[in-house]
N, C-alpha and C positions, 0 to 999 in steps of 0.2 A: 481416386477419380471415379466418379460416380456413372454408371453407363446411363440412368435415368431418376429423375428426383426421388426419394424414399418414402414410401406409402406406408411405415413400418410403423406401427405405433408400440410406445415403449410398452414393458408388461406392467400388470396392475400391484406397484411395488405395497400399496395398498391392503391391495387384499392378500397378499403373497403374507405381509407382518401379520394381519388375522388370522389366518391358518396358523402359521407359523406358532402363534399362543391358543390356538384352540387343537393342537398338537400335543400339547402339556397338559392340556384336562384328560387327555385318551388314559387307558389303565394301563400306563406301564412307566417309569421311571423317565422323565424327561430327557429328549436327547437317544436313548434305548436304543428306538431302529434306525440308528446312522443316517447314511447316507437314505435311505428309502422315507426318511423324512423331510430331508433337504428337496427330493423327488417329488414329495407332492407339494412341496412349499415354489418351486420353479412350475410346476405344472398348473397352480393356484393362482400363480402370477400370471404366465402366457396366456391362460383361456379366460381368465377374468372373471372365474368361475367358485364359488368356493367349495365346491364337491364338484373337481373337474371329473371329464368322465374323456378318453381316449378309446375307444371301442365303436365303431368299427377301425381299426386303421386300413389305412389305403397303401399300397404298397406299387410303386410305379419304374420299373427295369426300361430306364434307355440303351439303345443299342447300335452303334457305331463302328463303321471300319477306321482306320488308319495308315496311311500310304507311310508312314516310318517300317512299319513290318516286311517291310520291301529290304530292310537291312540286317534282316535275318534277326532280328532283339528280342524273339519270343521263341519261345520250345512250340507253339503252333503255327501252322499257318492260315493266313489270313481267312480260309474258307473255312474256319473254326468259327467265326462271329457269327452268320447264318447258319449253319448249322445250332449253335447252341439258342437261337433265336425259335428254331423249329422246333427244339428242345421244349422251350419255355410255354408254348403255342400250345405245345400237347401234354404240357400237365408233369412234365417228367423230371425238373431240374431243381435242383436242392430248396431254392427260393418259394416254388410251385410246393414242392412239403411243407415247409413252414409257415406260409402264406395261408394251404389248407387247416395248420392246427392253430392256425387263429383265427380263422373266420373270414381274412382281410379278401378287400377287395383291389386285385392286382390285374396289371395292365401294363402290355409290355409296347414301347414303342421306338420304331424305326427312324430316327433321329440321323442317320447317315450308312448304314450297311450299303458295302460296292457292290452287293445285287440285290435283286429286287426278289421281294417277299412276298407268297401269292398266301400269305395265312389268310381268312380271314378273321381270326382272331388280333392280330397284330395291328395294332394305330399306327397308319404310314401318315406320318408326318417328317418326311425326309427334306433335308437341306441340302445334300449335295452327296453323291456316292463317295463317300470318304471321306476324308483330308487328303489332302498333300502330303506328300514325303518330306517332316518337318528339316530332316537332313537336309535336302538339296532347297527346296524356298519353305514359305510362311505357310504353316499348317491350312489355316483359309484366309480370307479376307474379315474384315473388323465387319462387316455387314454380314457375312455368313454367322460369323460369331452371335453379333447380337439376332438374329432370325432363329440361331439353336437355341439364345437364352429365352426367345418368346415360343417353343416348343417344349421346356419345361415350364414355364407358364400358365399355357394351358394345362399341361396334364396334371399342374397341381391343383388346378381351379375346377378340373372334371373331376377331383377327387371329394374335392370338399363340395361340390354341387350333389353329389353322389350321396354323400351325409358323413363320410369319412372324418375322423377326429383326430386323426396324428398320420404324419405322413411318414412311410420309407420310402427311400429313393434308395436304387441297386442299379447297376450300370453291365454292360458285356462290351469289351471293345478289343480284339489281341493287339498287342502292342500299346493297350492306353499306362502301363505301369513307366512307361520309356515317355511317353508325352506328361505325365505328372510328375514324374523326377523333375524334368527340365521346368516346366511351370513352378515347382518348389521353388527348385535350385535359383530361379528370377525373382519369386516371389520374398526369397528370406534370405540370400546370398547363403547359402548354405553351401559346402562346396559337393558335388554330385559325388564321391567317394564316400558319405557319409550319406549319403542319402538313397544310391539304388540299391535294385536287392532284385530276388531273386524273380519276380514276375508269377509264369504258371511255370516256373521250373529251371531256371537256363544256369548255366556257374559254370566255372572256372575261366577256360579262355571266351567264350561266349558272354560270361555276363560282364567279362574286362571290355568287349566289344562293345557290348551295350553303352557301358560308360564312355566309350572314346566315344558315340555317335552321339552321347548327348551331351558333353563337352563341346565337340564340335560344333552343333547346332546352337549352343548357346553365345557360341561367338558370331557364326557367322549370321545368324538369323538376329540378334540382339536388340534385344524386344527393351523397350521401356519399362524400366521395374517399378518404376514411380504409378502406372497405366495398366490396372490387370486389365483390362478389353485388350489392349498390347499383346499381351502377356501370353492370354488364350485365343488370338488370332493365330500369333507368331510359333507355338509351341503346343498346343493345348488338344481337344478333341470334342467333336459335338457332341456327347454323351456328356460330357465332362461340363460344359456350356450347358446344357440341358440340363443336370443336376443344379446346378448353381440358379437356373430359373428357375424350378420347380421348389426349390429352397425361399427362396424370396417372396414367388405368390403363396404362400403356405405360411411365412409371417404376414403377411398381410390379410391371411384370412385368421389369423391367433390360432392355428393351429402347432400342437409341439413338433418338434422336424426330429428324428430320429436318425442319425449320418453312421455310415458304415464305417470302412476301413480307407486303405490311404491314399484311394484314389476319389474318395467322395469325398474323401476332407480336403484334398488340393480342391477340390469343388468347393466346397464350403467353405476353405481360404480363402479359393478368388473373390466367390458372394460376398464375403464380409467385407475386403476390399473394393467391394463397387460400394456397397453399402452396410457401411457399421452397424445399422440398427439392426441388421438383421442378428448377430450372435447369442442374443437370450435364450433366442426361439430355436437353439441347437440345440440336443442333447445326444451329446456323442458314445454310439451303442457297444466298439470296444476296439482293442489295441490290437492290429495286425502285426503280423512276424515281419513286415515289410520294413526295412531300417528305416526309412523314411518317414512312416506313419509317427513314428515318435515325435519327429522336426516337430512335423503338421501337427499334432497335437499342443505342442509347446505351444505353436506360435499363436492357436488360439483359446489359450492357457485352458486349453480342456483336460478334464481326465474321465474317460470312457471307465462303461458299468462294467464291460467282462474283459477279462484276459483270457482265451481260450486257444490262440496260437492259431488261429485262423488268417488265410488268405484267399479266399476263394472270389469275394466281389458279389453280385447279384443281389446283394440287402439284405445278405446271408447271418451280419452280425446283428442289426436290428432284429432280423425276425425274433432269433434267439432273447435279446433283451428284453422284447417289447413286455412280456409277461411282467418284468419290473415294474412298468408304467402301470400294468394294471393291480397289483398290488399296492402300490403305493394311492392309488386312487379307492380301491375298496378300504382301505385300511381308516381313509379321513371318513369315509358312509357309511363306514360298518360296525367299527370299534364302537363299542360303550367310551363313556365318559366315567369319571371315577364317582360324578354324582348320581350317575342313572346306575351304577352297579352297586351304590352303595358301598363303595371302598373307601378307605378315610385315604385320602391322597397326602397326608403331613407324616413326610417324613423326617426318622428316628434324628434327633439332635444331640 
């Protein structure tokens, strides 16, 4: 079900097959650099461009509270979301390094944190001081939901007005690992034992807890699984709604979308359930230690550039990646061909 008609246009399969054969003229054995070929042959496609170029990217951290942390499902508490917001403001948090050694232009916004943030570095585009304690009712209402998906929206459209050419989205929310379990667990019937894990830290009878609360809520709140706007009213988190918009204007501006770990992929689940065309325009940056990320990844038969055993969140595994995308873009500008090098390209029979 679609939350608004799709403005997505397919990628340019096109020019993706030009590349694709002027790939094989480069000086190296066709096929050669794996996957980092397939990379610029998707990125040849999305931008329509046949020497795409992904520099500057834009990198954009929503940031949200969750009244579920009211049931104790995280090793923090909930005055951890503003704080690491202030964090972000002042240059200091993993994302803000990575962010610095690529250049990108990052932009952190207030999408729902239960207090208020006098940064002014910080975009307050808030929707409501929280969620709701998806335990006792429905995370928000279907109109909050859709107001958080037009607050990443904007901010992917201030990216690309910016001049920004590939987007990260990174998220801060305690407790959002306990609201995307349950959004899974809806989204793919998956049953929640195979799917939670460990958060920023919580195990043994703690994370048995976690699991009963999102069992629970998955009964008593029981969202229409046919319905993600359902889905991520009933269970979900405005940071979480805010990724999945800023996902969507970002295909509709052709730029590449570069998705974290496994709470920006329940993001980029529900997106592609409001709207399929969005999925070309993913390229998923790498595989969280989270059990769940795996589901997520199946269900939208992606497989992520790194494995690096990260769970941190904040667009911490794109940043890491992004250096792929630009390799694979120099590599179609820069290489010689075999006839500009003068290499006999016929190989030995």
């Amino acid at each position: 079900m679609n939350d608004r008609p799709s403005s997505i246009v397919p990628p340019d399969a096109a020019r993706a097959e030009r590349v694709g054969r002027y790939l094989d003229t480069l000086t190296k054995p066709p096929g050669s650099l794996g996957r980092l070929e397939a990379l610029a042959v998707t990125l040849a496609g999305i931008t329509g461009e046949d020497f795409p170029r992904v520099t500057p990217p834009g990198v954009v951290v929503f940031a949200a509270d969750h009244g579920v942390a009211e049931e104790g499902v995280s090793a923090f508490p909930q005055a951890v979301t503003a704080q690491m917001v202030a964090n972000f403001a002042a240059g200091g948090a993993a994302i803000n390094v990575f962010a610095r050694r690529l250049e990108a232009r990052l932009e952190v916004v207030d999408v729902g944190v239960a207090g208020e943030l006098p940064q002014t570095s910080v975009v307050h585009d808030k929707v409501r001081h929280g969620t709701a304690n998806l335990a006792r009712e429905a995370a928000m209402s279907r109109d909050e939901a859709r107001a958080a998906l037009a607050v990443g929206r904007r901010a992917a459209g201030r990216a690309a007005e910016a001049g920004c050419r590939c987007l990260i989205v990174g998220e801060m929310g305690i407790a959002n690992t306990t609201a995307s379990t349950a959004m899974l667990a809806a989204l793919t019937g998956a049953p929640v034992a195979e799917l939670v894990g460990p958060g920023t830290g919580v195990a043994g009878e703690a994370l048995a807890h976690k699991r009963a609360v999102i069992e629970a809520a998955l009964i008593e709140r029981a969202p229409d699984t046919a319905d993600p706007l359902d889905v991520l009213a009933r269970l979900g988190g405005l940071e979480i709604a805010a990724m999945a918009g800023a996902y969507r204007e970002a295909a509709t501006r052709r730029m590449p979308i570069l998705v974290d770990g496994f709470i920006a992929t329940v993001a980029a689940l529900t997106a592609c359930r409001l709207d399929p065309a969005l999925r070309p325009y993913l390229i998923f940056g790498h595989r969280s230690r989270e059990p769940g990320h795996a589901r997520a990844l199946a269900a939208l038969d992606a497989e992520p550039l790194l494995d690096l055993d990260l769970r941190l969140g904040e667009g911490t595994g794109p940043g890491l990646a992004f250096p792929l995308l630009e390799a694979a873009t120099a590599m179609l500008a820069e290489m010689a061909t075999f006839a500009q090098a003068g290499v006999d390209d016929r190989a030995e029979r």
